[in-house]
Kinemage of the C-alpha trace (Angstrom):
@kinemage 1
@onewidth
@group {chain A} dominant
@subgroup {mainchain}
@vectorlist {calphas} color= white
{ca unk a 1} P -11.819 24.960 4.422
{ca unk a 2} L -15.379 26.016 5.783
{ca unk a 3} L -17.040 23.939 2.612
{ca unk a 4} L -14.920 20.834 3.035
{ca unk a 5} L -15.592 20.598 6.859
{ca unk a 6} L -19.769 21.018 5.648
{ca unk a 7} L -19.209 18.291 2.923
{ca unk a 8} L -17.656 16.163 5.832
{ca unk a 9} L -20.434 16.868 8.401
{ca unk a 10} L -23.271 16.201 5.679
{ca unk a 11} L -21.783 13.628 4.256
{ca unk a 12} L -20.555 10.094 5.920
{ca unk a 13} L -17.093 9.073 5.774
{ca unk a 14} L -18.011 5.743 3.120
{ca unk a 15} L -20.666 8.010 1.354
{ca unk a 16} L -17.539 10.147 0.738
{ca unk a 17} L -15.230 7.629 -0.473
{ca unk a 18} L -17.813 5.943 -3.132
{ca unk a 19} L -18.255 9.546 -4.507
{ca unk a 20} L -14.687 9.741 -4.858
{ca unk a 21} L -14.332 6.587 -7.175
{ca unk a 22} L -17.615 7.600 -9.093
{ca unk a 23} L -15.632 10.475 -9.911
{ca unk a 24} L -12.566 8.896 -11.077
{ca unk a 25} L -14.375 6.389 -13.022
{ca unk a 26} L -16.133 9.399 -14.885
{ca unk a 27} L -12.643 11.297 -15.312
{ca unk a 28} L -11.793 8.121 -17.053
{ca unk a 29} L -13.992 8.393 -20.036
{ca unk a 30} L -12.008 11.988 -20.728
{ca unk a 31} L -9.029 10.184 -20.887
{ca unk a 32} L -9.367 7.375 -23.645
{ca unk a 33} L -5.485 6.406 -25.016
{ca unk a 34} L -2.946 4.290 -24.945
{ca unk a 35} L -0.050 6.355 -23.325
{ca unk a 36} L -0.306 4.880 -20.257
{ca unk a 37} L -1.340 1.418 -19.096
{ca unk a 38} L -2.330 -0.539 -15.817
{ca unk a 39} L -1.724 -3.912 -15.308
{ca unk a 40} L -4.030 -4.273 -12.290
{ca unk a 41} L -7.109 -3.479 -14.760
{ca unk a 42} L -5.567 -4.160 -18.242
{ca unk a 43} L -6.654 -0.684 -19.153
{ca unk a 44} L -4.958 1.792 -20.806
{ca unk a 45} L -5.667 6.036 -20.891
{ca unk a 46} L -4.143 9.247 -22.573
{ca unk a 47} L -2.641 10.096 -19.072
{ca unk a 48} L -3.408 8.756 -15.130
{ca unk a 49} L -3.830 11.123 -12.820
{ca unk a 50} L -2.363 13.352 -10.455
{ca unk a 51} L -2.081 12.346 -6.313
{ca unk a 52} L -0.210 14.705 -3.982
{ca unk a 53} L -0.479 16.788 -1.399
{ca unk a 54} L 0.729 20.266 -0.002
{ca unk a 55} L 4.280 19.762 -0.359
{ca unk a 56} L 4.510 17.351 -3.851
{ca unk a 57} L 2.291 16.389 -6.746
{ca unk a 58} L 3.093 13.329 -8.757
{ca unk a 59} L 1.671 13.418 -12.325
{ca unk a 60} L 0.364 10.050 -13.687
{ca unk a 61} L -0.143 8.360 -10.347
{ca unk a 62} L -3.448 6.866 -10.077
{ca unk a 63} L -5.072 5.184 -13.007
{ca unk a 64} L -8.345 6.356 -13.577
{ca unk a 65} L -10.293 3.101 -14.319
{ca unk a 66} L -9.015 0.865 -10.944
{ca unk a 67} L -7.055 3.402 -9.020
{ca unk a 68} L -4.010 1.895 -8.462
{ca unk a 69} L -0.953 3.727 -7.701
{ca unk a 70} L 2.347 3.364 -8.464
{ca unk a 71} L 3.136 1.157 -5.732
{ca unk a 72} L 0.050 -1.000 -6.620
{ca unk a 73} L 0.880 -1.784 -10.407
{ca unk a 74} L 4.096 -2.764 -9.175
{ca unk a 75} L 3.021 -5.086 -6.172
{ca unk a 76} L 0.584 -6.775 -8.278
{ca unk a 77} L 3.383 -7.382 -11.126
{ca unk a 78} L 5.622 -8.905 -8.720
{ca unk a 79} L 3.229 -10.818 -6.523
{ca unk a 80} L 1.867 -12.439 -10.275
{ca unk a 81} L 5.514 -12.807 -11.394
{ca unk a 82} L 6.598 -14.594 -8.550
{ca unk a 83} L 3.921 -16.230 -6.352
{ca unk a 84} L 1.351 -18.139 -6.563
{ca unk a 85} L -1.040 -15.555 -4.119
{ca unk a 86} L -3.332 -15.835 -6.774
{ca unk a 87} L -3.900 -19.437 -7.090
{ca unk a 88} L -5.309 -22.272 -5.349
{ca unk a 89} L -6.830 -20.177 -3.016
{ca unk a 90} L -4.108 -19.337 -0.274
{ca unk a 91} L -5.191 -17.952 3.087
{ca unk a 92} L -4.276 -14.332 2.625
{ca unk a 93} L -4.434 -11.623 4.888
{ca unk a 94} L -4.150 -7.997 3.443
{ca unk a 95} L -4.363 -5.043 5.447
{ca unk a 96} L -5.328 -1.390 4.084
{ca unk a 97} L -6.771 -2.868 1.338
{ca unk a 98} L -6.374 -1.419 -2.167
{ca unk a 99} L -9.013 -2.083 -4.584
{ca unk a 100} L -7.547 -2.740 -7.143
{ca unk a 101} L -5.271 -5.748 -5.582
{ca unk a 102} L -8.420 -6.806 -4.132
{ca unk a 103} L -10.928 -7.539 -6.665
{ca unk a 104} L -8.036 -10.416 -8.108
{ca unk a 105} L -9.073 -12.200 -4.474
{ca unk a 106} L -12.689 -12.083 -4.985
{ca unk a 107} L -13.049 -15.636 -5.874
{ca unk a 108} L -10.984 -16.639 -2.719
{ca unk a 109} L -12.729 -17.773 0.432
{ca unk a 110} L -9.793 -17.464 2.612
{ca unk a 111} L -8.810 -13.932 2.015
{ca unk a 112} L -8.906 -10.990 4.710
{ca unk a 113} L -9.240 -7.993 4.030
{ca unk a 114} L -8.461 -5.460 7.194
{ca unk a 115} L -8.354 -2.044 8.147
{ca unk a 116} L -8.755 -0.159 11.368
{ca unk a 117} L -11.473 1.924 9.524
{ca unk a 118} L -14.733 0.131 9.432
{ca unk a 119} L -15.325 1.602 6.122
{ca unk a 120} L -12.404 0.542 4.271
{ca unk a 121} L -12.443 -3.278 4.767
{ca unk a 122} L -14.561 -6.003 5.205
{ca unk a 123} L -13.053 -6.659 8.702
{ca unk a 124} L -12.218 -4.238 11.438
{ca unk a 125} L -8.534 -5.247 12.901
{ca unk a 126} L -6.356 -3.102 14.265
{ca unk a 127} L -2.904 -4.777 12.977
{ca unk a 128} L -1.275 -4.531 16.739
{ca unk a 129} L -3.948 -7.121 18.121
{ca unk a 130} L -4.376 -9.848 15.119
{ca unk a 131} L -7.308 -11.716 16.133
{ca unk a 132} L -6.245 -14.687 14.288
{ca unk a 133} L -4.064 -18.095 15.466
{ca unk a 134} L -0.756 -18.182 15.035
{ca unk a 135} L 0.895 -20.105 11.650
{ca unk a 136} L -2.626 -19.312 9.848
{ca unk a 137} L -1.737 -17.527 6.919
{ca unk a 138} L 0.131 -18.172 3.841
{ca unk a 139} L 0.569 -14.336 2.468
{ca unk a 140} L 0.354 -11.097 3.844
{ca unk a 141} L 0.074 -7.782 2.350
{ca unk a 142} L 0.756 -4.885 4.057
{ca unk a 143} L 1.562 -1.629 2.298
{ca unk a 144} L 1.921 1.710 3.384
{ca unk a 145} L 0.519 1.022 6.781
{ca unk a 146} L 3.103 0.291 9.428
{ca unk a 147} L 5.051 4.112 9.123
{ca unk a 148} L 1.137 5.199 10.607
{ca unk a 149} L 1.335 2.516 13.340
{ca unk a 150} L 2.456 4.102 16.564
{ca unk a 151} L 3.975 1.215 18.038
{ca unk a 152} L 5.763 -0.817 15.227
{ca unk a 153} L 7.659 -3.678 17.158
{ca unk a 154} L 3.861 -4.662 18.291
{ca unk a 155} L 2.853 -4.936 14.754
{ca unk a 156} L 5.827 -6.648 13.210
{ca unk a 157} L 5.148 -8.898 15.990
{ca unk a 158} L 1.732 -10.098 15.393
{ca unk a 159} L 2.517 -10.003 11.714
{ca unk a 160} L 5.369 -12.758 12.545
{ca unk a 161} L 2.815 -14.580 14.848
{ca unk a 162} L 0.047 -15.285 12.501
{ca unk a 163} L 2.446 -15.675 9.501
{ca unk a 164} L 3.057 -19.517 8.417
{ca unk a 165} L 6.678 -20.860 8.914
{ca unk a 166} L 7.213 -20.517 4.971
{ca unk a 167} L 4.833 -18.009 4.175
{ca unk a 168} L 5.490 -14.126 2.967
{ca unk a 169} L 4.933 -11.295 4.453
{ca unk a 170} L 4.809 -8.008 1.534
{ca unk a 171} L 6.258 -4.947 3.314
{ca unk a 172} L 5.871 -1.591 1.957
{ca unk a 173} L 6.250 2.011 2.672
{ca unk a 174} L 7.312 5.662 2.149
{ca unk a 175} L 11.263 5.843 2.298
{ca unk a 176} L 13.994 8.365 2.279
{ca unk a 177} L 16.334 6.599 -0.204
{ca unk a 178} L 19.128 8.966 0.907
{ca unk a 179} L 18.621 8.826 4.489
{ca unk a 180} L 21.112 5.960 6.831
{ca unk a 181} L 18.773 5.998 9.537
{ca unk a 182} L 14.831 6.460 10.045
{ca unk a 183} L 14.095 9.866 10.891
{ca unk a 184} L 11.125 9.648 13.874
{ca unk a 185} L 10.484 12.338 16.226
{ca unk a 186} L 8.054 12.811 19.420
{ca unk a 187} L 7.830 16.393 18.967
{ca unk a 188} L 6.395 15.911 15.400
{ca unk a 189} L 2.976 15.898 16.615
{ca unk a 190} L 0.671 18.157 14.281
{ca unk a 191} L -0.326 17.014 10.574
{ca unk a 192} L 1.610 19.977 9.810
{ca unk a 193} L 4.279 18.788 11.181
{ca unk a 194} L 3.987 15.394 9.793
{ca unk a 195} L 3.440 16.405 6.803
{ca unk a 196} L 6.970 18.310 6.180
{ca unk a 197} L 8.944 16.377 8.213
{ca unk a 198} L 7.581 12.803 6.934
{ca unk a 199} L 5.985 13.213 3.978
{ca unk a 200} L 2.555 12.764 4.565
{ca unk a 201} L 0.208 14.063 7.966
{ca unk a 202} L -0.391 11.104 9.654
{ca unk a 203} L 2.774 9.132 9.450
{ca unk a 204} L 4.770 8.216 12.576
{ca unk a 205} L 8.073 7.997 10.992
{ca unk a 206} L 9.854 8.357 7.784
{ca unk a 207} L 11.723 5.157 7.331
{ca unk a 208} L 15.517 4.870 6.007
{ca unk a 209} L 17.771 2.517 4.618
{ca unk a 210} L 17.499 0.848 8.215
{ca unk a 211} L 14.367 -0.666 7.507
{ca unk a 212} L 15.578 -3.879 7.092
{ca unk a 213} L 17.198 -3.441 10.308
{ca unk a 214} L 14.163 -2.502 12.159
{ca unk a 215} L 11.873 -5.269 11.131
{ca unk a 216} L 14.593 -7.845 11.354
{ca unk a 217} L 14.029 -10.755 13.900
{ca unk a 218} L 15.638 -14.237 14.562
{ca unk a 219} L 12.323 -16.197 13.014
{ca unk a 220} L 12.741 -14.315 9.657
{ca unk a 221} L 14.688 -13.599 6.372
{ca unk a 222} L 13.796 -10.163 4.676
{ca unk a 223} L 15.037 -9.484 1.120
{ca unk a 224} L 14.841 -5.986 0.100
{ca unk a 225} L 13.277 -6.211 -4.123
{ca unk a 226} L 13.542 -3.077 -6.183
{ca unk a 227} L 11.063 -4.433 -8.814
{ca unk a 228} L 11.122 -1.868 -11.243
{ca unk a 229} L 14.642 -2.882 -12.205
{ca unk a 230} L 12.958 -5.722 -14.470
{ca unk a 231} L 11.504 -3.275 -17.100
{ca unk a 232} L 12.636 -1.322 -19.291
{ca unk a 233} L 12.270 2.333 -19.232
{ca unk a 234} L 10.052 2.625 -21.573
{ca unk a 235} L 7.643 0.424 -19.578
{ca unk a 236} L 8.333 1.628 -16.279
{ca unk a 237} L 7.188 5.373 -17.993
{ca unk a 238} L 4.072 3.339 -19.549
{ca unk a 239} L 2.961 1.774 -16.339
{ca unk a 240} L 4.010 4.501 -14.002
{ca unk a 241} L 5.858 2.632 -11.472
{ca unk a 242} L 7.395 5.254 -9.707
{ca unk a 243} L 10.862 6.314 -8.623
{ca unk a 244} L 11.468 3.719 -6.053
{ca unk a 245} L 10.837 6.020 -2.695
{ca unk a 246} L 6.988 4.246 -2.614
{ca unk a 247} L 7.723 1.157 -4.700
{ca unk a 248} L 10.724 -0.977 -2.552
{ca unk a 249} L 9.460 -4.569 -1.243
{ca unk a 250} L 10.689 -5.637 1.807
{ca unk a 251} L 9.585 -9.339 1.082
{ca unk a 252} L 9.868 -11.041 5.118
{ca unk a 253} L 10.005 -15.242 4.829
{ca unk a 254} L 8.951 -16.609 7.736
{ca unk a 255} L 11.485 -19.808 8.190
């Protein structure tokens, strides 16, 4: 513990995180094969590589090239499947932005990419205070971000707000497939705590099979899409697209 809190005094938080992907990219060269492939990069490897944390380790999570995760493959296969996010150049607003769903944007003037964290996005937004006008955009991703937002119905809110009567809203997050209700607690209030309770250290809640019920609201449809259903097997194994407890899109259709 003593070297990691040096490394983080020495070293700045974005200095950090470049070092990181320098690092997986050179992993990458160990791991030439075709047992495993990514359809955010097109690249294949012998294995991916392991993400967890003190409590579980998934094996062939992140793919060494782009680092995408499970939940990322499978986003970008349904969001090329079945929109046109991609095309035209949409105005697209994408919080927590993963790289590699990003760089397919890069020739788009009108997307947003936002974080909290100045050193994770090109634009500083905290997702309860949206500064844009309402009905301005078309898309909006936001994955594995609003189980760390303290006060949710806020968020959801401005979400709806600056959403376009038509446009979709991508909702994502950790779930407890075998749990009715949303398990959130007050007196979880240590990353310890956090940590076994909800899965990670610096989530607020650990959301149910009442998710749909908690983001529901009179100005939208949500349709909950298990995506992983349209492979096979075989190619869910190849791509890694996880077991479904990361992976579920709450698609919200703003009407």
């Amino acid at each position: 513990m003593m070297i990691k809190s040096l490394y983080q005094k020495i070293f700045s938080e974005k200095t950090r995180y470049n070092f990181h992907i320098n690092l997986r990219k050179a992993k990458a060269f160990f791991l030439s094969g075709n047992s495993f492939y990514c359809p955010c990069c097109s690249k294949s490897a012998h294995r991916f590589l392991e993400k967890g944390n003190d409590i579980e380790i998934r094996s062939n999570a992140v793919c060494p090239h782009c680092g995408s995760l499970e939940r990322t493959r499978l986003l970008f296969l349904y969001l090329k499947d079945n929109t046109q996010i991609f095309e035209n150049n949409p105005h697209v607003l994408h919080f927590a932005p993963e790289e590699a769903l990003k760089v397919h944007f890069a020739a788009n003037p009108d997307y947003i990419d936002a974080d909290l964290n100045p050193n994770l996005a090109s634009h500083q937004m905290d997702i309860t205070d949206i500064r844009f006008p309402d009905n301005h955009f078309d898309y909006i991703i936001c994955s594995h971000v609003l189980g760390h937002v303290p006060n949710e119905q806020k968020a959801l809110q401005e979400l709806y707000r600056v959403l376009k009567t038509g446009g979709s809203l991508f909702l994502l997050s950790l779930m407890d497939l075998e749990a009715d209700k949303t398990l959130q607690d007050s007196s979880f209030t240590s990353p310890e705590q956090k940590l076994r309770s909800y899965g990670e250290k610096d989530l607020e809640r650990l959301y149910g099979n009442d998710f749909a019920d908690r983001i529901k609201a009179d100005i939208v449809r949500i349709d909950r899409i298990d995506y992983r259903r349209e492979f096979s097997e075989e190619d869910r194994q190849r791509m890694a697209l996880g077991n479904g407890r990361r992976e579920l899109i709450y698609l919200v259709t703003k009407s």
